[in-house]
N, C-alpha and C positions, 0 to 999 in steps of 0.2 A: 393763609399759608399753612402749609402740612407739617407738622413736625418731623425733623431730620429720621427717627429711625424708622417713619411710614415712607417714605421716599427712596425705593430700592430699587438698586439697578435688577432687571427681571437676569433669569440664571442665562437666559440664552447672553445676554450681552457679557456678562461674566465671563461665561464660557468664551468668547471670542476674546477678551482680553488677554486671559487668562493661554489662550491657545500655543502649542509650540508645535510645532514640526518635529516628525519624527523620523528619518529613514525608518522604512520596511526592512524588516528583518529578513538579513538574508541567510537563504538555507544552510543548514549546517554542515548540510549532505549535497555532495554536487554529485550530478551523472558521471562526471572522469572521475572524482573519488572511490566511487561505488565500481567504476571500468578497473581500474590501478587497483584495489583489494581483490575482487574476484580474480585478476588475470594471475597477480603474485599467489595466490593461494591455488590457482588451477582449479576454482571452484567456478559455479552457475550463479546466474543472479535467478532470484523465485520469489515471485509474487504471491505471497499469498491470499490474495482477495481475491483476483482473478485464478488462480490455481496454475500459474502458468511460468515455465522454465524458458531461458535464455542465454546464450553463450554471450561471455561479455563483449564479442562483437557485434552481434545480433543487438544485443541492449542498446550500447551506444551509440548504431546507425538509427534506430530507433527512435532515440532520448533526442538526436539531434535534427530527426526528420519531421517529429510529430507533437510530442507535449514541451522539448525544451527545459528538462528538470524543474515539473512540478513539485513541490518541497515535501507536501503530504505523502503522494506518491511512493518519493527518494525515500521517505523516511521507512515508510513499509516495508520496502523489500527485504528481503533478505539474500546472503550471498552462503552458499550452500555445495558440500560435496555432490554433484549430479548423481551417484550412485543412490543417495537417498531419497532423492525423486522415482529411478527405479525400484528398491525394496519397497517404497510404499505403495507404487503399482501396483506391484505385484501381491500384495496383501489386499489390494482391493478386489484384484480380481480373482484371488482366491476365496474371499469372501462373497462374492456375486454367483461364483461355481455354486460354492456352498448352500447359499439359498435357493439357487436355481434347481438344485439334486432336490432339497428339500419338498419344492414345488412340484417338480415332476413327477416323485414320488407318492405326492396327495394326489396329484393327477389321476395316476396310474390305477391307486386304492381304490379311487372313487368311483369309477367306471368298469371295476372288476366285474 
């Protein structure tokens, strides 16, 4: 016979002893929460991973047609005055003109 401290229970059984039940944590951020700030505020919800604007009706038929308030998702977005969705257009495509003058210009040089 083995002596008592070579006689161990292996970890997996431990582990199942030992085990509790957890609820999943539920999100902190729900899609109506994120609908109810954007609407009070008269701002957009903006994705910024995707790079993409929504009215918070848009959102919600959305949230409720397709992913159902992924948590990750929810938690990303951001709720945003729309107007700075267009200033930042518009700086991008000032900045795309600006290159593009740049290039035309070498163009031009080159084949003088």
């Amino acid at each position: 016979m083995k002596p008592k401290e070579l006689i161990r229970k292996s970890e997996l059984e431990q582990k199942r002893e030992n085990y509790k039940y957890e609820e999943p944590a539920k999100p902190s951020v729900t899609c109506y929460a994120i609908y109810q700030q954007a609407k009070a505020a008269k701002h957009w919800i903006y994705d910024p991973e995707i790079k993409r604007w929504q009215t918070p009706e848009e959102f919600l038929e959305l949230e409720k047609r397709i992913s159902g308030g992924e948590s990750k998702r929810l938690e990303r977005l951001q709720i945003k005055d729309p107007m700075m969705g267009i200033d930042a257009a518009y700086e991008q495509l000032q900045s795309l003109k600006d290159r593009m003058e740049v290039f035309v210009k070498k163009v031009i040089i080159y084949y003088k």
